[in-house]
C-alpha positions as CSV (number, residue, x, y, z in Angstrom):
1,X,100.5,60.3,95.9
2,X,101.0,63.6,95.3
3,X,104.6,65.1,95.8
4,X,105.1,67.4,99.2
5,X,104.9,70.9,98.2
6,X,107.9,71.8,100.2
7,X,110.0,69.2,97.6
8,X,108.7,71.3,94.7
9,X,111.1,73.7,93.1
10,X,110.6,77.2,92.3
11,X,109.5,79.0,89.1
12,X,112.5,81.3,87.8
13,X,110.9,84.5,86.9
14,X,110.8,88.5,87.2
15,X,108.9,90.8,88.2
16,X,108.9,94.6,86.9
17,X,108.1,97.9,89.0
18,X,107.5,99.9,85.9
19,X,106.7,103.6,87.2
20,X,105.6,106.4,85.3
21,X,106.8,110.4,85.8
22,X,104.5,110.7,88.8
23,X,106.1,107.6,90.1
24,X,103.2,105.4,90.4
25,X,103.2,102.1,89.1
26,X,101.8,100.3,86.2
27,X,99.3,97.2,88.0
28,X,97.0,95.2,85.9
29,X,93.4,93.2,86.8
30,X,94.2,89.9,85.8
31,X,92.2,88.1,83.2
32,X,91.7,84.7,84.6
33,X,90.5,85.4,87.7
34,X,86.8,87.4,89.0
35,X,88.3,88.4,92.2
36,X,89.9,91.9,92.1
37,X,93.5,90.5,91.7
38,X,95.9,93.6,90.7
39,X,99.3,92.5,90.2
40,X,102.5,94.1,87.9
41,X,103.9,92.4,85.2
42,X,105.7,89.7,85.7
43,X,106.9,86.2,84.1
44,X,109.1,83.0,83.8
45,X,112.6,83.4,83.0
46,X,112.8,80.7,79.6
47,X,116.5,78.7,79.2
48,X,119.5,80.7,78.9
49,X,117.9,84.1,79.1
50,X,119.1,86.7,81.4
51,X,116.9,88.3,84.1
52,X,116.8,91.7,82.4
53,X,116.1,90.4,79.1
54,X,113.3,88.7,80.2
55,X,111.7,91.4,82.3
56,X,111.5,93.6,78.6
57,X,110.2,90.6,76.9
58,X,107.5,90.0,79.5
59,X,106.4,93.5,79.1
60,X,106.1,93.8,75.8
61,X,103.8,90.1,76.0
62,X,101.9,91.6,78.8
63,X,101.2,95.3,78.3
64,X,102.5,95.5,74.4
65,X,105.2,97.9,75.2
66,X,108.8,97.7,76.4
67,X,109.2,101.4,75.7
68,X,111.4,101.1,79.4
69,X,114.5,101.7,80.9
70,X,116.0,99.8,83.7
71,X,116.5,101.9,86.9
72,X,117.3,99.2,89.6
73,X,117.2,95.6,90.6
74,X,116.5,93.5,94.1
75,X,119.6,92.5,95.5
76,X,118.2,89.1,96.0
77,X,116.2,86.7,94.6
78,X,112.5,86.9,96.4
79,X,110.5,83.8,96.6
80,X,106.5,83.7,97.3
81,X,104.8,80.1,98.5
82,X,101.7,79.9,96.7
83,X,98.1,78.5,98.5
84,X,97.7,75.2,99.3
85,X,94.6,75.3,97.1
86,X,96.5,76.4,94.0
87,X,99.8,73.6,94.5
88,X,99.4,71.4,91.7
89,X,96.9,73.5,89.7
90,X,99.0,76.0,88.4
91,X,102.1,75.5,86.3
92,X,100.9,72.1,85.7
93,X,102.1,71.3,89.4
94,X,105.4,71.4,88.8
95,X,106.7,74.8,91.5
96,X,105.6,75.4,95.4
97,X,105.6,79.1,94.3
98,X,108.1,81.9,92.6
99,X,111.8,83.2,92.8
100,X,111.9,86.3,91.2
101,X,114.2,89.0,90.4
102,X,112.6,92.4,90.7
103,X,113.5,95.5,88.0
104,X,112.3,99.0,88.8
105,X,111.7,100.1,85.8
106,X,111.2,104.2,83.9
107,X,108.3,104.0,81.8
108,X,109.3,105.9,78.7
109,X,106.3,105.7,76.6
110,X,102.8,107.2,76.5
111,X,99.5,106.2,78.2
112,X,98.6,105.0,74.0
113,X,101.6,102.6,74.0
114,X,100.3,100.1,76.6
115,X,98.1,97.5,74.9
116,X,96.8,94.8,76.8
117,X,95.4,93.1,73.7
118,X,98.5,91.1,73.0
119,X,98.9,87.4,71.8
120,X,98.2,85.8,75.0
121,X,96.3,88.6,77.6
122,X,96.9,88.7,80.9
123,X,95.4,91.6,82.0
124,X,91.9,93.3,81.0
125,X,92.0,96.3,82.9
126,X,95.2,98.3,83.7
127,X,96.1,101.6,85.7
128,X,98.5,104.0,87.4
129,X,98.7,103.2,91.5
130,X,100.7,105.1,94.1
131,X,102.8,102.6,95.3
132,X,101.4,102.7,99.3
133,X,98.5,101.5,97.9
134,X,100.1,98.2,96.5
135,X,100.0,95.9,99.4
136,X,96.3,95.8,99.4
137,X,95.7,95.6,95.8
138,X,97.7,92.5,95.9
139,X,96.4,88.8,96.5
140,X,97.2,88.1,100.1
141,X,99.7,85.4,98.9
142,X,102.1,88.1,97.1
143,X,101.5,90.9,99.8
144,X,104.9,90.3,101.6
145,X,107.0,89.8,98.5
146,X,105.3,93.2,97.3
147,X,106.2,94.6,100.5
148,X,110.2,93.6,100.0
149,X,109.8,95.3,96.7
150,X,108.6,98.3,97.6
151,X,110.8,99.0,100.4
152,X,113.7,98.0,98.1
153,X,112.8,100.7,95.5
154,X,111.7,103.2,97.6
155,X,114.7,105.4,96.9
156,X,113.2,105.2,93.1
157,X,109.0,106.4,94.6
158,X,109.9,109.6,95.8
């Protein structure tokens, strides 16, 4: 019998706001997936490695960069459920969804540094978004948690 999603744990990770001068913000089309599904970088948090460390290492496996400074950081930890149609099917079952910690991040590269051709791809397409237009780029499953995000950093988009 499979376990009861709402006993499942949830995946320590981050997620990372990175914004360019103009302030818009860095999204990728992810690779495994035909649906337009836009998202921006983010990724499990691995044994004894602290939230900021990981939110440079995920960018530099995701977009090949970590040319970045840290600007800000959700107070709290912010949790997404995912489908019921994708419990058990991703992260070999093991998590009902996500708690991550958010960065806001200064790009400090050039357009030439990001390359999604890294070791493991996640993204095959990338661009520059104003930030209103986030929320329906976004699966519907992340929208809220993107919401929280982007009236956290809001300060930071102006």
């Amino acid at each position: 019998m499979a376990a009861d999603p709402a006993d499942l744990p949830y995946r320590p990770c981050v997620g990372i706001m990175l914004l360019n001068p103009a302030r818009e913000v860095f999204v990728g089309q992810r690779i495994d997936t035909t649906a337009e599904a836009w998202q921006m970088p983010q990724g499990g948090i691995d044994p004894g490695e602290s939230p900021e460390v990981t939110a440079l290492r995920e960018l530099k496996e995701e977009i090949g960069t970590d040319k970045a400074r840290i600007l800000a950081e959700t107070a709290d930890w912010l949790t997404y459920d995912l489908p019921a149609e994708l419990i058990g099917k991703v992260w070999g079952g093991r998590y009902r969804g996500q708690r991550q910690k958010w960065f806001a991040m200064d790009f400090l590269g050039t357009d030439a540094d990001i390359d999604l051709a890294t070791e493991h791809p996640e993204f095959d397409r990338w661009r520059w978004l104003p930030a209103r237009d986030l929320p329906r780029m976004i699966v519907p499953f992340k929208r809220a948690l993107y919401e929280q995000v982007l009236a956290e950093f809001d300060h930071l988009l102006r």
